[in-house]
C-alpha positions as CSV (number, residue, x, y, z in Angstrom):
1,X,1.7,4.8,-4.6
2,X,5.1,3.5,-3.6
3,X,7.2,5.7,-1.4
4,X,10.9,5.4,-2.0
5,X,11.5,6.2,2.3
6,X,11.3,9.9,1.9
7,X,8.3,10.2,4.0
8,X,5.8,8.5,6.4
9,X,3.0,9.8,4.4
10,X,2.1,10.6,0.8
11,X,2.1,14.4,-0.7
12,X,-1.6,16.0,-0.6
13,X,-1.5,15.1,-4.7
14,X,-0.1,12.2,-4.2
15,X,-1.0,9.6,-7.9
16,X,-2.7,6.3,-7.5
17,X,-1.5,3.9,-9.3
18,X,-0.5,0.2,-8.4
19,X,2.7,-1.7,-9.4
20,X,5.4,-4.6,-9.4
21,X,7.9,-5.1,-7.2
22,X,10.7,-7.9,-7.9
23,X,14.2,-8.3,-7.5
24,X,17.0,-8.3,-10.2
25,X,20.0,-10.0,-8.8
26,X,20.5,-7.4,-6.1
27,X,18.8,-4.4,-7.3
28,X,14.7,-4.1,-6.7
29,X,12.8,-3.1,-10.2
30,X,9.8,-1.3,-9.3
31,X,7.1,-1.3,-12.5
32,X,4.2,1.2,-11.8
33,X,1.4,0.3,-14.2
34,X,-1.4,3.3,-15.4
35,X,-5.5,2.6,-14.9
36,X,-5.5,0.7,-17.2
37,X,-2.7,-1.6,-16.0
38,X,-0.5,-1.1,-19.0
39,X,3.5,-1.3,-17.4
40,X,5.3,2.5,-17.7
41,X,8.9,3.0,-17.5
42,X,10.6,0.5,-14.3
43,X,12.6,2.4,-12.0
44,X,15.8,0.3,-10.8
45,X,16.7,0.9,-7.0
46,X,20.5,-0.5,-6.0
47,X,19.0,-2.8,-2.5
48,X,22.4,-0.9,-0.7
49,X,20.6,2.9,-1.1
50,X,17.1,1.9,0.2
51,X,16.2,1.2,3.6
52,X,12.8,0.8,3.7
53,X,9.3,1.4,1.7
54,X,6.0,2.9,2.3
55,X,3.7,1.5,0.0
56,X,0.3,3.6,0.0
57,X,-2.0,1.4,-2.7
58,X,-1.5,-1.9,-4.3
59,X,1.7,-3.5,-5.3
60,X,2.4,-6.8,-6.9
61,X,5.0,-9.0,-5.2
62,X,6.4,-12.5,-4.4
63,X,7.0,-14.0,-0.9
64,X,10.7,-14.6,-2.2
65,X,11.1,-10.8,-2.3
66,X,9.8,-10.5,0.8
67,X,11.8,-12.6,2.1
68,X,15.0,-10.9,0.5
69,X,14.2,-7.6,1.9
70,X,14.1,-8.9,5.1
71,X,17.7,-10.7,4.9
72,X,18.7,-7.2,3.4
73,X,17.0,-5.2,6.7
74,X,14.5,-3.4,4.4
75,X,11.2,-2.9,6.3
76,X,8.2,-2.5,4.2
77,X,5.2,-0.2,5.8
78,X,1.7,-0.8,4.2
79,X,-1.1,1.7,4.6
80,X,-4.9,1.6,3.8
81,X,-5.8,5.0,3.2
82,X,-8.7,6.3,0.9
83,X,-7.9,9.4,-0.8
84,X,-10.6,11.5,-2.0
85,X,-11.1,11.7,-5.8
């Protein structure tokens, strides 16, 4: 799950899915896909309205981006947590 900076931790229900990350000139498109990795609707996030991520799960992503959120002063916080089913 990808966590848009509203909390350090996912809700108790929180959906597993993994996604895409990439930058569009200087807005991030975030493309979460379902099980079985089909794409669902993007989500566009203006880079001046986010200040960081907390990415709980997988996420696709270049190092370029990366490397753009860091110019931009975006920290990204991964975490490794198992989640019973």
């Amino acid at each position: 799950m990808l966590d848009f900076g509203e909390a350090p931790h996912p809700p108790a229900r929180a959906r597993r899915f993994h996604g895409m990350l990439e930058r569009k000139d200087n807005t991030l498109k975030f493309t979460p896909f379902d099980s079985e990795e089909n794409p669902m609707q993007p989500r566009f996030l203006p880079v001046e309205d986010v200040s960081e991520f907390y990415v709980f799960g997988g996420i696709r992503a270049s190092s370029s981006l990366y490397n753009f959120l860091g110019q931009e002063d975006i920290a990204v916080h991964f975490f490794d947590i198992l989640y019973p089913l």
